[in-house]
C-alpha positions as CSV (number, residue, x, y, z in Angstrom):
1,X,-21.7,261.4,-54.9
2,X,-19.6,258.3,-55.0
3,X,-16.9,259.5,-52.7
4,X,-20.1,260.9,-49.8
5,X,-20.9,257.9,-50.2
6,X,-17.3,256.2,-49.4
7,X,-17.3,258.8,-46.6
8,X,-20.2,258.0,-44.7
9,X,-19.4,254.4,-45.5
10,X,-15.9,254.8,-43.4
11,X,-17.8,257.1,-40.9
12,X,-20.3,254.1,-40.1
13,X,-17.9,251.6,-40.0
14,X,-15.4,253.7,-37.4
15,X,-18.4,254.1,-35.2
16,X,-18.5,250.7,-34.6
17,X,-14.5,250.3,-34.0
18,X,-14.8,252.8,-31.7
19,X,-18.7,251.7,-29.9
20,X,-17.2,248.4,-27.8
21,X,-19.3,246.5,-25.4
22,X,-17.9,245.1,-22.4
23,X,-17.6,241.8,-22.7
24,X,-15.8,240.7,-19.5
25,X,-15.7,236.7,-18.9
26,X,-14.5,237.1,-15.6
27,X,-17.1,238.9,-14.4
28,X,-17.8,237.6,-10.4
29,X,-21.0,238.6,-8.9
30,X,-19.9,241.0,-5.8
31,X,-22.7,239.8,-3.5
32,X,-24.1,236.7,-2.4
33,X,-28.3,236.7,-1.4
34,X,-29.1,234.3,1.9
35,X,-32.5,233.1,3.3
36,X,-32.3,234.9,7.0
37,X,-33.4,233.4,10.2
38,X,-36.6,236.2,11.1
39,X,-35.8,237.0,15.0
40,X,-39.5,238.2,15.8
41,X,-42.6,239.5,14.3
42,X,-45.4,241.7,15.3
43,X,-48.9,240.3,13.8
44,X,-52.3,241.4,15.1
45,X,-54.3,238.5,17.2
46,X,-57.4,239.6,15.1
47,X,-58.5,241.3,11.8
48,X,-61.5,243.2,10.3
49,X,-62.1,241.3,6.4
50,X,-61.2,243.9,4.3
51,X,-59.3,246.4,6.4
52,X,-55.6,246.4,5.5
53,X,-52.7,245.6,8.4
54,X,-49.1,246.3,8.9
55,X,-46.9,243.2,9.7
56,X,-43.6,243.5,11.2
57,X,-40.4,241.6,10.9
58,X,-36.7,241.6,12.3
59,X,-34.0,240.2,11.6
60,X,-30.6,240.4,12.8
61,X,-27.7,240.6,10.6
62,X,-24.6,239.0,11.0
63,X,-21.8,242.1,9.8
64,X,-21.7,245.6,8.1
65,X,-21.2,244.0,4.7
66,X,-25.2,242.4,5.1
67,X,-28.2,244.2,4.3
68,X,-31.6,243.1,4.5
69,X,-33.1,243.4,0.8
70,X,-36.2,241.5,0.2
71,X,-38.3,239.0,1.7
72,X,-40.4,235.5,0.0
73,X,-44.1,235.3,0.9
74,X,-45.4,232.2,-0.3
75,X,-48.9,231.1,-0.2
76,X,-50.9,227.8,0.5
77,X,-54.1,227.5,1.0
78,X,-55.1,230.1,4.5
79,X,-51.5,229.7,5.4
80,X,-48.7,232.3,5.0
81,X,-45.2,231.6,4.9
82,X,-42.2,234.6,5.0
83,X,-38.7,234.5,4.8
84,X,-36.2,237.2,5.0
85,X,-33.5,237.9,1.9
86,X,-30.1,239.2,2.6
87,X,-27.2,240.5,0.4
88,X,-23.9,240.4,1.7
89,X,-20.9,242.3,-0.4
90,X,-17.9,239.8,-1.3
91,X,-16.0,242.1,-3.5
92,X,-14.0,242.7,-0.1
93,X,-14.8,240.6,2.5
94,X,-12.3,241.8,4.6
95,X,-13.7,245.0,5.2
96,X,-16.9,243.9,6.7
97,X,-16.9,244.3,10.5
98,X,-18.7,241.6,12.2
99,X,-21.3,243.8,14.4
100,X,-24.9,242.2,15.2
101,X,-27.4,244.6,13.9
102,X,-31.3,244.4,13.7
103,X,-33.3,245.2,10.8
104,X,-37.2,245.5,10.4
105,X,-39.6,245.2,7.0
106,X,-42.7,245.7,7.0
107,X,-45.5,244.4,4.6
108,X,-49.2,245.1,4.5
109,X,-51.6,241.9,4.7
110,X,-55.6,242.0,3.4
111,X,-58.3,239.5,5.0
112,X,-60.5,238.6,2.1
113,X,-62.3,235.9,4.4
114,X,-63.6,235.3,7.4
115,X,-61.3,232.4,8.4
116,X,-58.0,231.8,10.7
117,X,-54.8,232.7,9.3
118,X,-51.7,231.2,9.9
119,X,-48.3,233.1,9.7
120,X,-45.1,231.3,9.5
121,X,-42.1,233.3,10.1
122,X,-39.4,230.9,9.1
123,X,-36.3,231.2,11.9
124,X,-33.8,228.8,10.6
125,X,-33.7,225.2,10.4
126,X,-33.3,222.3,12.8
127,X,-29.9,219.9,12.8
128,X,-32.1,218.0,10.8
129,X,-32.6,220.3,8.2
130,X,-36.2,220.5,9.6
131,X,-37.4,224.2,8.9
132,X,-38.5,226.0,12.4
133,X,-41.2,228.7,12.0
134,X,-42.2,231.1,14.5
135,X,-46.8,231.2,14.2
136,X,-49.2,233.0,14.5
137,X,-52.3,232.3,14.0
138,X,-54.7,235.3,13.5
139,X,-58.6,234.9,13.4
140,X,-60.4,237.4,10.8
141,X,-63.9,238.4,10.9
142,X,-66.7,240.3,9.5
């Protein structure tokens, strides 16, 4: 019994010389995430409350290395504020051909109210640092 016991002992222990977890300190992310200027959008002038709508965004990116990935929708009040999220690879920048291309997301909005809403499509900023938005104002009713 005493030498199973030594046995499963050295078993248990090997397991863990031979489990390792990477634990590599010079880890560099491979991709960097941007805020994107939005080029255009396609909002309805007017809304039923309670029907659901497609909205449509583009954005251009800048080289192959880019993709669109996300986008921020932020809320205040009856206005509606979105910004477009890029990745770009920089585990080889080198490869990435710089070709303008034009991608589209779409997200699906809800009137709960009859009221005006305001869509603010933010398109870069200012040499001020100002934000620019490109608005809409859509008008929802009963």
């Amino acid at each position: 019994m005493k030498r199973f016991f030594v046995i499963l002992s050295l078993v248990f222990v090997s397991s863990f010389m031979l489990i390792s977890c990477d634990n590599d300190d010079d880890y560099v992310p491979r991709y960097e995430l941007f805020y994107d200027e939005i080029t255009s959008a396609v909002v309805p002038e007017t809304m039923t409350v309670g029907e659901t709508y497609n909205i449509t965004f583009s954005v251009e990116l800048e080289n192959s290395c880019q993709d669109l990935v996300d986008f921020a929708y932020n809320r205040i009040g009856n206005e509606r504020y979105v910004t477009a999220i890029s990745a770009e690879s920089i585990y080889n920048p080198d490869s990435c051909n710089e070709v303008i291309s034009t991608d589209d997301l779409t997200f699906r909005f809800t009137p709960t109210q009859e009221t005006t809403y305001t869509f603010k499509f933010w398109k870069g900023q200012d040499v001020d640092g100002k934000d620019l938005y490109e608005i809409h104002e859509v008008v929802a009713t009963q």
